[in-house]
C-alpha positions as CSV (number, residue, x, y, z in Angstrom):
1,X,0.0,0.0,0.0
2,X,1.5,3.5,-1.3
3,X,2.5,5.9,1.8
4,X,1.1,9.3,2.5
5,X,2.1,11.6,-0.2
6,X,0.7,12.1,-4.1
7,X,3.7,11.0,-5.6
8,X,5.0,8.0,-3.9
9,X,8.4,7.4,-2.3
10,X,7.0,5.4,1.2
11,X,5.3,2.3,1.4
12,X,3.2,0.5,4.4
13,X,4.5,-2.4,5.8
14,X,3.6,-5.3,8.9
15,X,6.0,-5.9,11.2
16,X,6.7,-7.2,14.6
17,X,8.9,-5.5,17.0
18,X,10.5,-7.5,19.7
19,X,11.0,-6.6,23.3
20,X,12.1,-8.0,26.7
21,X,8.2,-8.6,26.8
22,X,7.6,-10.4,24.2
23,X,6.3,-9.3,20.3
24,X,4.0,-6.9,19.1
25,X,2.6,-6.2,15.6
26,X,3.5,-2.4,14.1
27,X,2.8,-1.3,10.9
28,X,5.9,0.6,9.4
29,X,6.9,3.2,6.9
30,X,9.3,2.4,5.4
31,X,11.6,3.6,2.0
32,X,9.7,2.9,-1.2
33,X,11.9,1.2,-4.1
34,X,11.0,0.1,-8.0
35,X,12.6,-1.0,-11.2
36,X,12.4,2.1,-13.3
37,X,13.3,1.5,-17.2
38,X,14.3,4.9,-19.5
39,X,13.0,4.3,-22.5
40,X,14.3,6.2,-25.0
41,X,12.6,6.1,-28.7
42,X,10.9,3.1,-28.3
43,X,14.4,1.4,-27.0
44,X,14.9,-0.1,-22.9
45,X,18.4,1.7,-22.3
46,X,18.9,1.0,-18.7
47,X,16.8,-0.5,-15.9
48,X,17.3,1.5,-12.3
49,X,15.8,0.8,-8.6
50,X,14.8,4.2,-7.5
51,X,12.0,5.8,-5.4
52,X,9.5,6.6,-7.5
53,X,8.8,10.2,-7.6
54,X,9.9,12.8,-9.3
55,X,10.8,10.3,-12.4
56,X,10.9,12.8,-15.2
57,X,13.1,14.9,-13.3
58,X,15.3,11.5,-12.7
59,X,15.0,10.8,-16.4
60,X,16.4,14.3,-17.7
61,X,19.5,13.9,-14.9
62,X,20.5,10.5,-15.9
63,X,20.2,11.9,-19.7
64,X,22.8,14.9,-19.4
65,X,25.0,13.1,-16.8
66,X,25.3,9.8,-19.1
67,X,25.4,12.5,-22.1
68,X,22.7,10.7,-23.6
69,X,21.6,14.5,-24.6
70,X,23.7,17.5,-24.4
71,X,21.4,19.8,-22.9
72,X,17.2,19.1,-21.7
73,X,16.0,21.1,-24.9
74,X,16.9,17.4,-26.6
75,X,14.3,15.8,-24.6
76,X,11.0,16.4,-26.5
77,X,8.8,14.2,-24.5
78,X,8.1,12.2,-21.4
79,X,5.8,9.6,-20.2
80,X,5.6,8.1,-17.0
81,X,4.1,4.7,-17.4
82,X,3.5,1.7,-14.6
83,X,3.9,-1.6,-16.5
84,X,3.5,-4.6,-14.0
85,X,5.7,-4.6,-11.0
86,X,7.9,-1.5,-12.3
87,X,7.8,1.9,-14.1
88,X,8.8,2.7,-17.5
89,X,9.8,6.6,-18.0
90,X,9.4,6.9,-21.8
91,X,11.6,9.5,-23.2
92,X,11.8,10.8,-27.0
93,X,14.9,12.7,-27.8
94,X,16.2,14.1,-30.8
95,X,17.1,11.7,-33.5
96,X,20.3,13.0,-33.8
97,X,21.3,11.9,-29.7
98,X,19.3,8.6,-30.2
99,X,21.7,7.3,-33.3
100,X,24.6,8.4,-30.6
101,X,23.2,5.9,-28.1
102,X,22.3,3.2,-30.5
103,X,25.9,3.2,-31.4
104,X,27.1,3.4,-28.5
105,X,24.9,0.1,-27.4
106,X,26.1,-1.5,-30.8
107,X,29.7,-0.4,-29.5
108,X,29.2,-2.5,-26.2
109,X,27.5,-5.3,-27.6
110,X,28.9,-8.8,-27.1
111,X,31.9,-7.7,-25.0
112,X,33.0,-9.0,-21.5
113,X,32.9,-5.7,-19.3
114,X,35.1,-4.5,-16.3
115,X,31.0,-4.7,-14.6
116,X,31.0,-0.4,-14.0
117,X,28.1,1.3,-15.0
118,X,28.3,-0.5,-18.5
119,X,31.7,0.7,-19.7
120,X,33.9,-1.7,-21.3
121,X,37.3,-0.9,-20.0
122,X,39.3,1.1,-17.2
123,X,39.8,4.0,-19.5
124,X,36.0,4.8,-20.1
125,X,35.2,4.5,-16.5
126,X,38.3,6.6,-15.5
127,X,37.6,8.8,-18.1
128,X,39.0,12.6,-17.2
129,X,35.8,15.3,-15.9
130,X,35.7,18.6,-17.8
131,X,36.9,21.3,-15.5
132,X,34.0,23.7,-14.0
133,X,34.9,27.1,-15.5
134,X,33.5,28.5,-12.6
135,X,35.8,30.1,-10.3
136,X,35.7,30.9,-6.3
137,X,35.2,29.4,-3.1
138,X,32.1,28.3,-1.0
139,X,32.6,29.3,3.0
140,X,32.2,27.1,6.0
141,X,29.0,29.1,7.1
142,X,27.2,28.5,3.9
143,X,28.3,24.9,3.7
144,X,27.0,24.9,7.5
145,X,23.6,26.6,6.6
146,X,22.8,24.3,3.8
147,X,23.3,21.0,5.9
148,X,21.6,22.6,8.6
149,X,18.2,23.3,6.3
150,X,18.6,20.0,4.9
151,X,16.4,17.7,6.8
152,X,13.8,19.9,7.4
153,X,13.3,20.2,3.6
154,X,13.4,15.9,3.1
155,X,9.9,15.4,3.1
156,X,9.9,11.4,2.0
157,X,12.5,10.7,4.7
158,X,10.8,12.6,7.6
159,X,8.2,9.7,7.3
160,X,10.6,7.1,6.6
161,X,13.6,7.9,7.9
162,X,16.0,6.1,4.9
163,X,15.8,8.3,2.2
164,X,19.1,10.5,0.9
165,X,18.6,13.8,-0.3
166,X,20.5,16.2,-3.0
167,X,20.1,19.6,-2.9
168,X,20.9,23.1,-4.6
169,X,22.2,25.8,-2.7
170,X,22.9,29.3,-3.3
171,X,26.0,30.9,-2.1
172,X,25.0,32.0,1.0
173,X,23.9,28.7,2.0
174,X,20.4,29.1,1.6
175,X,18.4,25.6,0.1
176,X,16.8,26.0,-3.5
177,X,15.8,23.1,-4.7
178,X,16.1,19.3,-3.2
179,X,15.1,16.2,-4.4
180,X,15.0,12.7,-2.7
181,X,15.9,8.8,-3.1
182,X,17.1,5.8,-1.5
183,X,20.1,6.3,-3.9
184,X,22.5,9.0,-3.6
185,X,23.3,9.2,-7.2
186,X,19.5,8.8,-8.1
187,X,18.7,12.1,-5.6
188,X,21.6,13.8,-7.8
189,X,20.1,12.9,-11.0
190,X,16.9,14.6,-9.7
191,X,17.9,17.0,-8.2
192,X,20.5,18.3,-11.9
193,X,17.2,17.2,-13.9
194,X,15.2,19.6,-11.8
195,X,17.9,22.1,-12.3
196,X,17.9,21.8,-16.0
197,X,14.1,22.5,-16.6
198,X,13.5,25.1,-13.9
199,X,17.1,27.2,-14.6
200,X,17.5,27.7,-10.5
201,X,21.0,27.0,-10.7
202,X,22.3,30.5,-9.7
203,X,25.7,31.1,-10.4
204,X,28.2,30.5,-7.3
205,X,26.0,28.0,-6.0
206,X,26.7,24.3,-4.5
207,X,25.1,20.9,-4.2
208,X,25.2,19.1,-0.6
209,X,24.6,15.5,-0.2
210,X,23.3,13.2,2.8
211,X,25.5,10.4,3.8
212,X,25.5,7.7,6.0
């Protein structure tokens, strides 16, 4: 049974909890997790376990940080579809960007990978990351502030208490935008898909991430 909340992201559960008195039957909230497929043209590319909310946000992240697209404008459509026990997030990119990713799947077909995210070797998972032309520092206050306003912005995890968050701040610290998951990376793909639609990525701002 789906959790408070429109969109998903807790589920119900039985349990018994067991004291120096004996048992006793609960009913928990707990972190809710599905197989999510991106679709892209008509093609399954990749099959993730993610919470699912906020999947179209999820689906433009994974697209730019995989460079399946260059930028969101590429991204022309999306549906959010439940197909038996999972989702499929059905994207429709420009057909330029979908003959990029067909070769790359014909690329990687039939080889024995190193098992990373789908690369075949050490040198495409080690591959170097382009420099951030941006210049400056962020402070220890604003880094403070932004942890500090974290939780009270993670509204899946205040009802189940095992969801990571990703958010955007601005330079001063102050939260503009978070997104949630019970994957890290997932909440990060959210959270830059989020970015890429709504433009709230101010310049000399910084992400902060929950750990464990």
């Amino acid at each position: 049974m789906s959790g408070p909340g429109s969109d998903g992201g807790s589920i119900r559960r039985p349990a018994q909890r067991l004291t120096a008195r004996g048992s006793e039957g609960i009913d928990e909230i707990v972190a809710e997790e599905r197989a999510v497929a991106l679709v892209y043209n008509g093609i399954s590319h990749a099959v993730m376990m993610a919470t699912p909310c906020d999947l179209e946000d999820f689906a433009i992240g994974f697209s730019l940080t995989e460079r399946i697209v260059e930028k969101a404008s590429e991204i022309y459509d999306i549906e959010v579809e439940p197909v038996g026990r999972g989702i499929e997030v059905r994207l429709k990119i420009a057909a330029q960007r979908m003959a990029g990713l067909q070769e790359r799947r014909r690329s990687l077909a039939g080889r024995t990978g190193c098992g990373l995210c789908g690369v075949d070797s050490l040198e495409a998972a080690l591959r170097p990351v382009p420099r951030s032309p941006v210049a400056g520092t962020v402070s220890r206050h604003a880094i403070e502030r932004a942890m500090a306003a974290l939780p009270g912005l993670q509204r899946i995890n205040k009802l189940n208490g095992a969801t990571h968050a990703a958010g955007w701040a601005a330079a001063d610290g102050s939260l503009v935008l978070v997104r949630e998951d019970v994957g890290r990376h997932n909440a990060l793909d959210k959270l830059g898909g989020a970015l890429a639609t709504s433009g709230g990525a101010g310049a000399g701002g910084f992400v902060v991430v929950t750990s464990r």
